[in-house]
C-alpha positions as CSV (number, residue, x, y, z in Angstrom):
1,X,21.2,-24.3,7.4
2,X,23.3,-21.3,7.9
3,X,21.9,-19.9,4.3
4,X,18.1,-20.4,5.6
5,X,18.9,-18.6,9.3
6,X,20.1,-15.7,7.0
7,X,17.4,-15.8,5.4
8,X,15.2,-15.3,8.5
9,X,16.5,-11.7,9.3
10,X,14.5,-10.5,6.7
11,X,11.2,-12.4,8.2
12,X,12.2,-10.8,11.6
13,X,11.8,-7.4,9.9
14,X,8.9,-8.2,8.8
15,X,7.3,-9.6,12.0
16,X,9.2,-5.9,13.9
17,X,5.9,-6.0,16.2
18,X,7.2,-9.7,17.4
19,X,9.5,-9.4,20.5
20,X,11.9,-11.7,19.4
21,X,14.9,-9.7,20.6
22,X,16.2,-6.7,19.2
23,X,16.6,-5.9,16.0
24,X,20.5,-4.5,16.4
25,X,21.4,-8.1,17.9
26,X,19.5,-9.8,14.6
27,X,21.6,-7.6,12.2
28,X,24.8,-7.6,14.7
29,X,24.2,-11.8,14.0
30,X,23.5,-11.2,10.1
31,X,27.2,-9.8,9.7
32,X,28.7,-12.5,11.5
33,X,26.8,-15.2,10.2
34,X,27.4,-13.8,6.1
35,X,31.3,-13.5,6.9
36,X,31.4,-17.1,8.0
37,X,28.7,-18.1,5.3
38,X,31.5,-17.1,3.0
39,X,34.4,-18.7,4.6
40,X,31.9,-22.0,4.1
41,X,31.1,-21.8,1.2
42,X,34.9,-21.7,0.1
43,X,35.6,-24.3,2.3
44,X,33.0,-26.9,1.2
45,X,34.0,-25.8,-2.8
46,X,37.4,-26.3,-2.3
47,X,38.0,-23.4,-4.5
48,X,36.9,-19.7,-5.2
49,X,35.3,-20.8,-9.1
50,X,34.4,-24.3,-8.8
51,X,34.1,-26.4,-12.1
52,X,29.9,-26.9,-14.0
53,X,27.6,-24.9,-14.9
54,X,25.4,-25.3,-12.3
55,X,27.5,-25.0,-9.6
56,X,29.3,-21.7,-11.5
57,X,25.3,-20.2,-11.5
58,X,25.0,-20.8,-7.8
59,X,28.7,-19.3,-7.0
60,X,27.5,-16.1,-9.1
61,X,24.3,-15.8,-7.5
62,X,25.9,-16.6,-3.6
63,X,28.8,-13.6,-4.6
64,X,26.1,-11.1,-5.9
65,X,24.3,-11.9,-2.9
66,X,27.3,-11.3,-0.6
67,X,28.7,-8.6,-2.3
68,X,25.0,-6.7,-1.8
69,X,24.9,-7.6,1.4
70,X,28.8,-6.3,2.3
71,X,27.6,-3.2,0.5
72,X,24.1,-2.9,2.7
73,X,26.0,-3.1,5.7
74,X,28.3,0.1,4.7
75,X,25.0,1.9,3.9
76,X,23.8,1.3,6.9
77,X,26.4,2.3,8.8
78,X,27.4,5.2,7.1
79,X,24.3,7.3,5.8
80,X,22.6,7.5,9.4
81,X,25.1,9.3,10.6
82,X,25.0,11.8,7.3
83,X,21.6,12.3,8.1
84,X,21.7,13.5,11.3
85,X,24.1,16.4,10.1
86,X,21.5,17.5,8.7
87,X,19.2,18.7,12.1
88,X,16.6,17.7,10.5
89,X,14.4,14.8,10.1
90,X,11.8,13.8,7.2
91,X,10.2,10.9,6.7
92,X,11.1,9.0,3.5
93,X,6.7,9.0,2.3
94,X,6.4,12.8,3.3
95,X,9.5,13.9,1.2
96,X,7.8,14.2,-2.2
97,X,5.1,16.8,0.0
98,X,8.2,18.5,1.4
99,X,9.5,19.3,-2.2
100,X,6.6,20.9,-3.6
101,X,5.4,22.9,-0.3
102,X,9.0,24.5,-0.6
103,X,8.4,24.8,-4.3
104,X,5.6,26.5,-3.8
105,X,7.0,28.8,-1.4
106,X,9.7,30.0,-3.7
107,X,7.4,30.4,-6.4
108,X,5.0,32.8,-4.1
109,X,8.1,34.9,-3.2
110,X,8.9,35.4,-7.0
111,X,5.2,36.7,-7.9
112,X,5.2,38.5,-4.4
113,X,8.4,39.7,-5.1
114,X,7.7,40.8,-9.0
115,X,4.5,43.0,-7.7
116,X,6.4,44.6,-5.4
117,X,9.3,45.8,-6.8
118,X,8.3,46.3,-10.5
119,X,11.2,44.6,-11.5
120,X,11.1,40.5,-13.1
121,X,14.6,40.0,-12.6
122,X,14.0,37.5,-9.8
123,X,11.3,36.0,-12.1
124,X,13.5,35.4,-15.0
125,X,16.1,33.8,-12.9
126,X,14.2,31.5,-11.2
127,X,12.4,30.7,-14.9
128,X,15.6,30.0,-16.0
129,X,17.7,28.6,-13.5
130,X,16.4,28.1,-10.5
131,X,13.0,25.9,-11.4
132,X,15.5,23.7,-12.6
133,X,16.8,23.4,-9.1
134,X,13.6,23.2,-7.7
135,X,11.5,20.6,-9.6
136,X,12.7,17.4,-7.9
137,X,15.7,16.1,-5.7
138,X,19.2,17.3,-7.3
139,X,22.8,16.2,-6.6
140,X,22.0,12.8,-5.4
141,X,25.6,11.3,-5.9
142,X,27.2,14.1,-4.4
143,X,24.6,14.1,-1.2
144,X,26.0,9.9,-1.2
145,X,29.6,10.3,-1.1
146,X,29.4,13.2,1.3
147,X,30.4,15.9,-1.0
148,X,28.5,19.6,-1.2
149,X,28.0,20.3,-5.2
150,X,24.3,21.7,-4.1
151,X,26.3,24.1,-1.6
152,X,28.7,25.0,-4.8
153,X,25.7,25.2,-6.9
154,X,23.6,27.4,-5.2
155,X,26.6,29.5,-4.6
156,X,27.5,29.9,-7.9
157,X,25.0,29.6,-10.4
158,X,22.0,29.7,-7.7
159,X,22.8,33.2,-6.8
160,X,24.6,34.7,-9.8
161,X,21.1,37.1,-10.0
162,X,22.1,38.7,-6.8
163,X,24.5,41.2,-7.6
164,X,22.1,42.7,-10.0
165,X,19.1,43.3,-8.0
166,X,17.5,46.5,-5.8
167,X,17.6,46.3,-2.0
168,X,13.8,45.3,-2.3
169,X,14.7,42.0,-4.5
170,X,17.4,41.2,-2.4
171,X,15.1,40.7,0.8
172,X,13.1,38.6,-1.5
173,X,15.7,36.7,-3.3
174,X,17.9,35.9,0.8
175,X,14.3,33.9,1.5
176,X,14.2,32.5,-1.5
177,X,18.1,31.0,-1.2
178,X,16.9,29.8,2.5
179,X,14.8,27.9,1.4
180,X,17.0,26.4,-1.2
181,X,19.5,25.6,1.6
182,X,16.2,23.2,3.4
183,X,15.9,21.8,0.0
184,X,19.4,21.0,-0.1
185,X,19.2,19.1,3.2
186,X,15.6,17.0,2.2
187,X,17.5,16.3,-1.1
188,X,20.4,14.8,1.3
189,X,17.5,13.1,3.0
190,X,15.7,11.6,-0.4
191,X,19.5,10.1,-1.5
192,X,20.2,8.4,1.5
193,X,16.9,6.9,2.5
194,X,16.1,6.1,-1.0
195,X,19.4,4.0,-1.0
196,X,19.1,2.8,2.4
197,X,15.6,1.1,1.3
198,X,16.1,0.1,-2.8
199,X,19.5,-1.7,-2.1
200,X,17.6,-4.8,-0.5
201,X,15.9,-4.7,-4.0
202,X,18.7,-6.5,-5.3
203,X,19.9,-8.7,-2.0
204,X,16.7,-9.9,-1.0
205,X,16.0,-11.6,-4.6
206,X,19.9,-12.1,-4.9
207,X,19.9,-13.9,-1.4
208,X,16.4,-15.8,-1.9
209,X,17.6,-17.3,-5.0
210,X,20.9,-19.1,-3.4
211,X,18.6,-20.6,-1.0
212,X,16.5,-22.4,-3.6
213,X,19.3,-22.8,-5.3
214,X,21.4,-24.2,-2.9
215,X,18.2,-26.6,-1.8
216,X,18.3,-28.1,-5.6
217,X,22.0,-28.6,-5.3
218,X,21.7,-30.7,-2.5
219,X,18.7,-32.2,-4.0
220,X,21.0,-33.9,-6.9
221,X,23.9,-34.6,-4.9
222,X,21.9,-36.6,-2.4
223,X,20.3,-38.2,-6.1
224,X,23.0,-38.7,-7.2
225,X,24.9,-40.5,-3.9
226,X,22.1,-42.8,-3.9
């Protein structure tokens, strides 16, 4: 029973247009209802790694479950609040649109920026190091855990052109590193939403199969008692 109301927090976000009470009292329920799910479970197994095959398969599947669902809840707590560092906010659909509207922005100020000063230094680098940059979200680990390897990046390698261009390139070249600075921040934004949405990949299958699972378990031992 306690399995099956778990499993009813993910119909309640589903059905978010259904005032059934808040979401933040469902998922302040889900935690306590997992922690003493566990405790339960070891209670009614006697035991951390029970004995058969089937009831090993059902442990395995109830601890991936768990586990997915212990790391969710650290996701969700922490990545929000990485986020709003940012001072920004992007929607997770637009972020693809984002990327290439700052793409093509940089790649504007490098033709601009050719004409103008007669000079393809700025051109070359961004050929040859910066599109790499550029192309699609970078540094996702690092944007995870919190770290700044885009900052290092981009101050290093990013803008190792810098000290050899003319005062026109230069004007050029600062937008074009402003820009790479918002990119760093919708990168930061792609990692953590991306997470925040694809972990339930693996806990909502994870947790589904315990229940039916569990439900064929107590199938056989009510069989089997008869």
């Amino acid at each position: 029973a306690l399995m099956l109301l778990l499993g009813f927090f993910n119909v309640r976000k589903r059905l978010s247009m259904v005032p059934v009470g808040r979401s933040s009292l469902w998922l302040a329920f889900h935690v306590v209802a997992g922690v003493l799910a566990i405790a339960m479970f070891w209670l009614h197994a006697e035991t951390v790694w029970p004995e058969g095959l089937y009831e090993r398969l059902l442990t395995i599947l109830f601890y991936l479950a768990s586990l997915t669902g212990i790391f969710g809840y650290v996701v969700l707590r922490a990545l929000p609040r990485r986020l709003t560092q940012t001072g920004i906010e992007v929607i997770y659909e637009r972020i693809p649109a984002e990327l290439g509207e700052i793409r093509d922005k940089v790649e504007t100020l490098t033709f601009e920026c050719t004409e103008k000063s007669g000079s393809d230094t700025v051109a070359q680098h961004y050929i040859g190091t910066l599109n790499w940059f550029f192309r699609s979200p970078r540094f996702g680990f690092s944007h995870l855990v919190g770290g700044d390897a885009a900052g290092h990046w981009l101050r290093g390698p990013g803008s190792a052109a810098r000290r050899y261009l003319n005062n026109v390139e230069k004007e050029y070249f600062d937008q074009i590193l402003e820009l790479a600075a918002l990119k760093v921040l919708v990168d930061r934004h792609y990692a953590c939403q991306d997470l925040m949405k694809k972990w339930l990949l693996a806990h909502v299958p994870l947790s589904t199969a315990v229940i039916f699972v569990s439900i064929w378990h107590l199938l056989l031992v009510n069989v089997y008692a008869l």
